[in-house]
N, C-alpha and C positions, 0 to 999 in steps of 0.2 A: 403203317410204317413208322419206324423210332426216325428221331432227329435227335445230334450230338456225339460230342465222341465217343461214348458209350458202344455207340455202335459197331467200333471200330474191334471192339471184343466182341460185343455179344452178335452182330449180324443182327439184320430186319427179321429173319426167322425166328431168334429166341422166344421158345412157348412161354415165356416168362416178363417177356417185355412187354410194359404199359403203353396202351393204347394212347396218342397225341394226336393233334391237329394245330397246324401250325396257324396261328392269329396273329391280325394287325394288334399293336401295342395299345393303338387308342382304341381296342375293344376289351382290354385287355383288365382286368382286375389289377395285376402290374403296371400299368403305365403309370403312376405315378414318382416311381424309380428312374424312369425313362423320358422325362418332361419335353425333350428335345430331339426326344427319336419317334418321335408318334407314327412313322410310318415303318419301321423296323418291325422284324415278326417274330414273335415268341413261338417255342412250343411248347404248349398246355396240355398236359397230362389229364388224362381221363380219370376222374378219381373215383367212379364207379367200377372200372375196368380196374382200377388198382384193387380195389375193396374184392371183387372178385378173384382175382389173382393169388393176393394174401388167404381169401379164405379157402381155396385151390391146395395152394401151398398148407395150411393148418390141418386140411383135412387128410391130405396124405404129405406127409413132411420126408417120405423115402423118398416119392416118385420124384420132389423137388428136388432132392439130395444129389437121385443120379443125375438128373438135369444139368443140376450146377457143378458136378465131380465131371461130365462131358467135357460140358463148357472150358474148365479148370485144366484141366489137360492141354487142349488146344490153344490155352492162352500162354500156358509154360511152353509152350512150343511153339508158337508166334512170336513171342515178346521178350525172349532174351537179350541179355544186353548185348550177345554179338550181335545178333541179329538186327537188331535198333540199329547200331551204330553203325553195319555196313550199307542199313538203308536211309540212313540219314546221308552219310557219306556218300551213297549213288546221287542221291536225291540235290548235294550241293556239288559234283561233277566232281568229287576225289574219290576216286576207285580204290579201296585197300584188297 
């Protein structure tokens, strides 16, 4: 499953999203960015599952294509700025 707002477009199902696992910090090749958050939890992206993924995507760059023209649809169609603004607007209790 993805961590981050990404998600919030692409959904935990996207065939296309990198594989993570979320870590403590002080396990973390990053913690030193984080000196004072050592028990905050990162997520780290699986860089073999990337490497896969990309070479996925290289070997049929259509099948990626419609993947991402799906996807692309559905985010023009989520993400309009009516849209945003009347669920922000729900979201702080002004109804328009």
């Amino acid at each position: 499953p993805g961590f981050g707002g990404h998600i919030d477009y692409l959904h935990e199902d996207y065939p296309l999203l990198v594989d993570s696992q979320q870590v403590v910090l002080g396990n973390s090749p990053n913690e030193r960015m984080f000196k004072d958050q050592q028990q905050q939890k990162w997520s780290e992206a699986s860089t073999s599952h990337a490497g896969e993924l990309m070479a996925r995507v290289a070997a049929d760059p259509e099948a990626a294509r419609l993947i991402a023209h799906a996807r692309r649809n559905e985010i023009l169609e989520r993400f309009t700025a009516d849209t945003v603004c009347r669920q922000m607007a729900d979201f702080m209790g002004m109804h328009i």
